[in-house]
N, C-alpha and C positions, 0 to 999 in steps of 0.2 A: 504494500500500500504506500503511497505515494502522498505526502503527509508536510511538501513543502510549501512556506508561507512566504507573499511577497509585501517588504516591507515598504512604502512610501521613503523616496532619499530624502527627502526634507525634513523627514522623521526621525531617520537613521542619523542623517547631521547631528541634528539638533542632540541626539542622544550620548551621541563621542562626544561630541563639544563640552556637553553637561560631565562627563565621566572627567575627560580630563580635565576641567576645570576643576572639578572637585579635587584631584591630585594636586593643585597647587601650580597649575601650567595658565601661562597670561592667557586670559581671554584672546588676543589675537592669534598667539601659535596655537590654542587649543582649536580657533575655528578654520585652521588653515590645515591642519592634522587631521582634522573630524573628514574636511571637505575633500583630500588628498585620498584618506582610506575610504572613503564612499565612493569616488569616482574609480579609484582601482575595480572596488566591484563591479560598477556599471560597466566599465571595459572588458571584465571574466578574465582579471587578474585578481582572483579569491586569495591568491598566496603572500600580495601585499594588499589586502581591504582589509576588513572590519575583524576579520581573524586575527588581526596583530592589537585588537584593539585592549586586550587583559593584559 
C-alpha cells in the first residue's frame, strides 16, 4: 500500500525555517537553508532536501 503524502512547499518552508530558528540560527540563514533544502526536493535531489533537515 502506497501511503505517500504531498506536503505544500510553503509549508514545508515555513516549517525548516521555524526548526532552525529555534536552534539559535539568524532568521535570514534559517530562511535561506529552509528555502535551499525544499527546492532540493522539488528538483528529486531527496539526498540534499529536507532529509538533512535533523
Amino acid at each position: 500500500m502506497d501511503v505517500s503524502q504531498r506536503i505544500d512547499a510553503t509549508r514545508l518552508r515555513d516549517f525548516a525555517k521555524a526548526v532552525y530558528a529555534s536552534a539559535g540560527m539568524p532568521a535570514a540563514d534559517a530562511r535561506l537553508v529552509a528555502d535551499t533544502i525544499v527546492q532540493d526536493d522539488l528538483l528529486g535531489h531527496q539526498s540534499h532536501g529536507v532529509l538533512r533537515l535533523g
